[in-house]
FIFITI-934812 format. One record per residue: residue in three letters; y, x, z of N, C-alpha, C, O in turn. Coordinates in steps of 0.05 Angstrom, whole numbers, plus 5000, padded with zeros to 4 digits. Example, Ala and Ser with C-alpha at 12.3 -4.5 7.8 and 13.67 -1.06 7.14 Angstrom:
ALA488652645156491052465156493452645156493452855169;SER495552575142497952735143500152585157502352685161;
//
This chain:
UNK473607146771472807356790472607226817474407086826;UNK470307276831470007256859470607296878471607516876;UNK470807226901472907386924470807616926471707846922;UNK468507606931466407836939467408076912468408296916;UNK466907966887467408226864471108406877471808636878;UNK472508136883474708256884475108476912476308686911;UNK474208386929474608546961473008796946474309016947;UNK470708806935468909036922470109256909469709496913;UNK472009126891474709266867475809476894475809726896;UNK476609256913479109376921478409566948480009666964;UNK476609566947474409756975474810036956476010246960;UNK473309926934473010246921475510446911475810686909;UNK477310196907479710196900481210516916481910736907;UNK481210376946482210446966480110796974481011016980;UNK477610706970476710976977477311166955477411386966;UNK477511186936478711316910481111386905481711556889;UNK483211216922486011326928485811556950486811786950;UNK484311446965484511636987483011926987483612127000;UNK481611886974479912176966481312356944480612586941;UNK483912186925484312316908488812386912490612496899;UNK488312226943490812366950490112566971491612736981;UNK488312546975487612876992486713126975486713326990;UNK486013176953484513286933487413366920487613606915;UNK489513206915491913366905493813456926495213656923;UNK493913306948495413446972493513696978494613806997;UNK492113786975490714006987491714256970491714486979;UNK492614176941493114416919494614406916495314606903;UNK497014206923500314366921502014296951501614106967;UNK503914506952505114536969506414246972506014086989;UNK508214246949509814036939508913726947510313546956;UNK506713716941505813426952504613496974502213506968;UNK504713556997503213597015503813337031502013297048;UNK505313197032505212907044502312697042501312537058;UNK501912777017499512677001496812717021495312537025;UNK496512997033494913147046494712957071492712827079;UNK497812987086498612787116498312507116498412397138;UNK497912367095497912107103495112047080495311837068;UNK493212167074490912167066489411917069488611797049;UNK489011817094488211527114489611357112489011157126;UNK491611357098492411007094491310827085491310597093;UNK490110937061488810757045486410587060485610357055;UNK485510767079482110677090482410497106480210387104;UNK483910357124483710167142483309977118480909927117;UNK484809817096485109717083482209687068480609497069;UNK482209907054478409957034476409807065475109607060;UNK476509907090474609887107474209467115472209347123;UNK476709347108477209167121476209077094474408907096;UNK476609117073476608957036473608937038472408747028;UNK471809247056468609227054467509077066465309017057;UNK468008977085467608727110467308567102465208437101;UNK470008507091470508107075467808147046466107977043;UNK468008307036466008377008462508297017461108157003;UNK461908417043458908417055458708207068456408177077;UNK461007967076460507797093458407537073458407517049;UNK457407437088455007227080457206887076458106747095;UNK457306857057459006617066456906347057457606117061;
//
């Protein structure tokens, strides 16, 4: 595996955590932490898409 396939993995990775800890923090009380820290994942996915698109 490639560094490009791998930064790719882990972009999507990251946006799919993050869409799917907001999607269950939104429907229970109980995890609502899930809801509050939603954006962690994305600095990370955002930085993994950078290194993925760079031209080397």
């Amino acid at each position: 595996m490639n560094k490009k396939s791998l930064f790719s993995v882990l972009a999507v990775l990251c946006i799919v955590a993050s869409v799917a800890m907001y999607m269950i923090g939104k429907n229970s009380s109980h995890l609502s932490e899930l809801k509050d820290f939603w954006w962690m994942p994305l600095p990370l996915g955002a930085i993994s898409l950078l290194l993925a698109s760079k031209r080397s």
